[in-house]
C-alpha positions in Angstrom: 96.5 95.9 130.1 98.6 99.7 129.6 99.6 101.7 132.7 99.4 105.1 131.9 100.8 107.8 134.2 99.0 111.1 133.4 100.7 114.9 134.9 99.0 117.6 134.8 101.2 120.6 133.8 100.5 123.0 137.2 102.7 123.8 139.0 102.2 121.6 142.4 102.2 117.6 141.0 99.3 116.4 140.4 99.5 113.1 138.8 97.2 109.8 137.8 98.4 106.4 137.3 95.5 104.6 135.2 95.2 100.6 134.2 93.6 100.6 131.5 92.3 98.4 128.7 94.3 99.0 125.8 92.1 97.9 123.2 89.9 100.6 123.7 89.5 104.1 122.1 91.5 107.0 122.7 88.0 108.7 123.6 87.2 106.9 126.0 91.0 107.6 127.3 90.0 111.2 127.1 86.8 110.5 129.1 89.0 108.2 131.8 91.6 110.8 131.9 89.1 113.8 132.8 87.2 111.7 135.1 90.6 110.7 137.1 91.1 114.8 137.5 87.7 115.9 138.4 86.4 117.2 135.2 83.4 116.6 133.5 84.8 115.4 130.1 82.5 117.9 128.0 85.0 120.5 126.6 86.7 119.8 123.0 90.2 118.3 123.9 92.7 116.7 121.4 96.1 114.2 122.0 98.9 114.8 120.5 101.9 112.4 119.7 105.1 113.3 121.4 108.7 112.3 120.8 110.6 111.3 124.4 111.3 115.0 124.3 107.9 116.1 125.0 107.6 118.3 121.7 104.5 118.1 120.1 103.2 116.3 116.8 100.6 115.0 115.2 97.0 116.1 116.5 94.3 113.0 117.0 91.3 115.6 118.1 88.2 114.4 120.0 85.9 115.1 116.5 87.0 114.3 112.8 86.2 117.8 111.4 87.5 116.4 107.8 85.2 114.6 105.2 83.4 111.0 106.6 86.1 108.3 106.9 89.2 110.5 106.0 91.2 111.9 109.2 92.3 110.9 112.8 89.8 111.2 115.8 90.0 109.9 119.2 87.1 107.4 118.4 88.6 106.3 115.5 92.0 105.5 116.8 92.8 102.7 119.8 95.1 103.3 122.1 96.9 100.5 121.4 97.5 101.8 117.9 99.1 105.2 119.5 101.1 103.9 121.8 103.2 101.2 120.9 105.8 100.7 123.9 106.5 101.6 127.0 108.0 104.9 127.6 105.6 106.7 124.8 104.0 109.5 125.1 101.2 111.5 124.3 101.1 115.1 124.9 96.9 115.6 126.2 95.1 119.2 125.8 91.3 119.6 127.7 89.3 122.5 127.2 90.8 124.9 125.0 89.8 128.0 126.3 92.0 127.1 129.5 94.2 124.7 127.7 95.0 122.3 130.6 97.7 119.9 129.5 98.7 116.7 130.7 101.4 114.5 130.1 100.6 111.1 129.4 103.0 107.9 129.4 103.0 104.0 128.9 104.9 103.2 132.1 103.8 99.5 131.6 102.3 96.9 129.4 101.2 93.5 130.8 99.3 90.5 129.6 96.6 91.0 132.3 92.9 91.7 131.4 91.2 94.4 132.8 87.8 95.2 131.7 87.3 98.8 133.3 89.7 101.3 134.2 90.7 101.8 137.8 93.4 104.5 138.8 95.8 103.1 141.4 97.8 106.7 142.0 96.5 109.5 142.9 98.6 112.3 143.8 98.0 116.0 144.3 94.6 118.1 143.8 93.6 119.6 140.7 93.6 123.2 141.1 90.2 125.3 140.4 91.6 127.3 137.7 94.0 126.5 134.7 97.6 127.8 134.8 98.2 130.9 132.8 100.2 129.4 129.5 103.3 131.2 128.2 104.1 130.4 124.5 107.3 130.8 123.5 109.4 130.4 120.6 112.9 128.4 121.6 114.8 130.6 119.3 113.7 134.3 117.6 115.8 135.5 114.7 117.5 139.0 115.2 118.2 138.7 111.3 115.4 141.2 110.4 115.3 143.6 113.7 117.2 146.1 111.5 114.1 146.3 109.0 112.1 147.5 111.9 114.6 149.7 113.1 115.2 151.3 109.6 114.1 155.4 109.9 110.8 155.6 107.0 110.0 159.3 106.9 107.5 158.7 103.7 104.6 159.3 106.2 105.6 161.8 107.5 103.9 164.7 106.1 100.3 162.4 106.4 98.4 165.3 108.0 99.1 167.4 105.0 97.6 165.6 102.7 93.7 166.0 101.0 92.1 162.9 101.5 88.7 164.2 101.0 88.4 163.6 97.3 89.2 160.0 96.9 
């Protein structure tokens, strides 16, 4: 049996701690995450491994778009398999046309059986609309802001020019 703690990224906390059955698919993760927040589990969503630094890595999406039998997809991949040990992570995207994004951690591995998942926190309400994402870049390079910044009068004189015969 896994604990998984799963925060959604809003800004009030809204947070689910699941038990779960850690032999089971990540899509049927996806489905008991979604379900524990009060969607409907029908939008394309994909998980993404995460260092203890929250920053993103590989992609495990809900489909395999590759060729049959080549490529991660949440059916193809147990849980067990993704997180190893306690204290992993897995950075969670649902719906990508509001990109909500949880993040979900093994808080605790036991020998227990469970045989369906029950969520034993509940904290917060899940808001009606998705937070507005910022992306950022961590660092921007000022190395080339002088080749934007370099004066290029070849144009100039554009309106003069007889474009009529090509």
């Amino acid at each position: 049996m896994y604990k998984v703690r799963a925060i959604l990224d809003v800004e009030e906390d809204v947070i689910r701690t699941l038990i779960i059955n850690e032999n089971l698919s990540l899509e049927k993760l996806h489905f008991d995450i979604t379900n524990a927040f009060g969607f409907d589990g029908k939008e394309m969503a994909s998980f993404y491994r995460s260092d203890e630094e929250w920053n993103q890595g590989e992609e495990i999406p809900l489909f395999n778009m590759m060729e049959i039998s080549q490529g991660l997809s949440m059916a193809n991949c147990n849980i067990k398999e993704v997180l190893l040990k306690k204290e992993d992570k897995l950075i969670y995207v649902y719906d990508f046309l509001h990109m909500w994004t949880f993040y979900v951690e093994l808080i605790e591995i036991s020998e227990d059986l469970v045989s369906e998942t029950k969520i034993i926190l509940s904290v917060g309400e899940t808001p009606k609309e998705a937070p507005a994402k910022v992306f950022e870049s961590n660092s921007i390079s000022n190395e080339f802001d002088d080749d934007f910044n370099d004066p290029f009068d070849d144009f100039e004189n554009l309106d003069n020019l007889d474009l009529d015969n090509f």
